[in-house]
ChimeraX commands (.cxc) that place a marker at each C-alpha (Angstrom):
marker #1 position 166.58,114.12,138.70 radius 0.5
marker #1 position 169.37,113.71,140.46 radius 0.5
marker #1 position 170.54,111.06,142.85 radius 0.5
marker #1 position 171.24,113.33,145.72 radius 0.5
marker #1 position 168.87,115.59,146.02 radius 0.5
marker #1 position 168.31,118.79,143.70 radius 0.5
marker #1 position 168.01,122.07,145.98 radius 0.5
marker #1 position 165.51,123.43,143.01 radius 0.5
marker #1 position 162.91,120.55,143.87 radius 0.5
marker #1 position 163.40,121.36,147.71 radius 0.5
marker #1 position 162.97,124.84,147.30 radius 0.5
marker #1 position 159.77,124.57,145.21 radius 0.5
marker #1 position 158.51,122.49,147.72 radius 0.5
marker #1 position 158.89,124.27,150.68 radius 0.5
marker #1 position 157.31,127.17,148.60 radius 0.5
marker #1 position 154.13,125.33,148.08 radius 0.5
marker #1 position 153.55,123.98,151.27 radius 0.5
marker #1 position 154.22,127.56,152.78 radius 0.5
marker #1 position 151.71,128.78,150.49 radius 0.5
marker #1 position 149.29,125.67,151.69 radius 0.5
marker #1 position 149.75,126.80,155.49 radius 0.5
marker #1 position 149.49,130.31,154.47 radius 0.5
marker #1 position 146.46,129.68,153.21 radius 0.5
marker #1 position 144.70,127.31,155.46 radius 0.5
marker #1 position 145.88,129.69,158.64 radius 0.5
marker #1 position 144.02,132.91,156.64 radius 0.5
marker #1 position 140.75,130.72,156.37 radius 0.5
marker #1 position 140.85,128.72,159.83 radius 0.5
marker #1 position 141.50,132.74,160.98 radius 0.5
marker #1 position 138.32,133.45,158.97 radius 0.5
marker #1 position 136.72,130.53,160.17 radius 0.5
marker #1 position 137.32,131.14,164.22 radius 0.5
marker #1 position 136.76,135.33,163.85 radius 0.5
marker #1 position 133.17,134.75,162.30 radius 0.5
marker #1 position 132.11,131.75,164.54 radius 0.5
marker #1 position 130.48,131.67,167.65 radius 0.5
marker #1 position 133.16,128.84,168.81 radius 0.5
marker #1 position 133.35,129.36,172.22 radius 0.5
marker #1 position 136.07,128.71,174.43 radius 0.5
marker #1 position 137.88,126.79,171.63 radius 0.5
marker #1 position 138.03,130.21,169.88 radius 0.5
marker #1 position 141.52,131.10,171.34 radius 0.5
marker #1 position 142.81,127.46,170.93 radius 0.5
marker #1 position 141.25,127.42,167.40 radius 0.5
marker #1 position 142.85,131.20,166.83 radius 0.5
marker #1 position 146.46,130.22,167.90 radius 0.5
marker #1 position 146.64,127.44,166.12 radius 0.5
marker #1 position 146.04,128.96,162.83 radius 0.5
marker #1 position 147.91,132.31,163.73 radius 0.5
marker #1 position 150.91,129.13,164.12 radius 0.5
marker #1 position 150.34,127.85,160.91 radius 0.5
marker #1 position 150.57,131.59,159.54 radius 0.5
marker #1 position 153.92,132.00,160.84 radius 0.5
marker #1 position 155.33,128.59,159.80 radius 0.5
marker #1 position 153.88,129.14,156.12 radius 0.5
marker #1 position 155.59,132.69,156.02 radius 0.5
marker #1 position 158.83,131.31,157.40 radius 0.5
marker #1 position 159.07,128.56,154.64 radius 0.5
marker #1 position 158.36,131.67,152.28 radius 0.5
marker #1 position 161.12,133.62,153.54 radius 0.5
marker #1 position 164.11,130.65,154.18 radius 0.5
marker #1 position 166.40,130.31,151.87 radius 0.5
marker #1 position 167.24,126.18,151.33 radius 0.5
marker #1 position 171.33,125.47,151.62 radius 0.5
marker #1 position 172.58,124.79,148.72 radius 0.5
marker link #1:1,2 radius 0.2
marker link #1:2,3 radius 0.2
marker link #1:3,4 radius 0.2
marker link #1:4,5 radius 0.2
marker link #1:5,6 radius 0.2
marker link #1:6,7 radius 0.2
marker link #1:7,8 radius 0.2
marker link #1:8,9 radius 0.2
marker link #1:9,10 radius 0.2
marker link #1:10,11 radius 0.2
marker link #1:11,12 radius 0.2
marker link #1:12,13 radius 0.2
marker link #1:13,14 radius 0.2
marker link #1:14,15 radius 0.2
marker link #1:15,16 radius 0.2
marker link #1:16,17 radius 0.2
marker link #1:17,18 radius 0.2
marker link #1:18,19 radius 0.2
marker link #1:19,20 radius 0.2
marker link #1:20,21 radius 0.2
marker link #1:21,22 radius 0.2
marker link #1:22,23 radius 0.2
marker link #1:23,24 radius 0.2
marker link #1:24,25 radius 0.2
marker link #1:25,26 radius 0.2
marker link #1:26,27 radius 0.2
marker link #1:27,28 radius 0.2
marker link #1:28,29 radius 0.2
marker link #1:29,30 radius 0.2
marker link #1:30,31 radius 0.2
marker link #1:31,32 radius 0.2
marker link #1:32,33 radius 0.2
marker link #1:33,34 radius 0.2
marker link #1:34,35 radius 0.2
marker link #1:35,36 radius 0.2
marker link #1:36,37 radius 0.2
marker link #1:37,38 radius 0.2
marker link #1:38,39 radius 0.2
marker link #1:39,40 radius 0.2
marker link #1:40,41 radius 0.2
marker link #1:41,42 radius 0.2
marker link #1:42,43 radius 0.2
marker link #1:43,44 radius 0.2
marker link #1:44,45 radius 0.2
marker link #1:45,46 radius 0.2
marker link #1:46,47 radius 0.2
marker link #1:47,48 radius 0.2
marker link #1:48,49 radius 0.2
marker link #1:49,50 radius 0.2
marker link #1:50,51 radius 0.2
marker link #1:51,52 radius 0.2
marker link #1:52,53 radius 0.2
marker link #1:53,54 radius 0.2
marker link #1:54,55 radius 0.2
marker link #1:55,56 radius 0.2
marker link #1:56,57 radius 0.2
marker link #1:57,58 radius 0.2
marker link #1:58,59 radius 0.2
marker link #1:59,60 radius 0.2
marker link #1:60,61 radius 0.2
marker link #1:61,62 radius 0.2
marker link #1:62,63 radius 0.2
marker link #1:63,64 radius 0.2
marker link #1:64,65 radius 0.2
view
């Protein structure tokens, strides 16, 4: 690799971890829907509607180059 950074790394990387918070915001959506969670259900339902939206923006960004 090389010694200051390679932009194909970085990109792959923010890929994956979009696709991680992608992910875990579908199931913890899953998860609050189906639950009898009480008042933590809006909390619990923001939070991974957040983590949607941050995983979809590191999809869509394109790194500097």
């Amino acid at each position: 690799m090389s010694g200051e950074g390679d932009p194909f790394w970085a990109s792959l990387y923010e890929r994956i971890i979009g696709i991680v918070l992608i992910i875990i915001g579908a199931v913890l959506i899953y998860i609050t829907a189906t639950s009898p969670i009480g008042g933590f259900g809006l909390l619990f339902g923001f939070l991974s509607v957040v983590l949607l939206i941050v995983g979809i923006f590191l999809l869509i960004i394109k790194p500097s180059e």
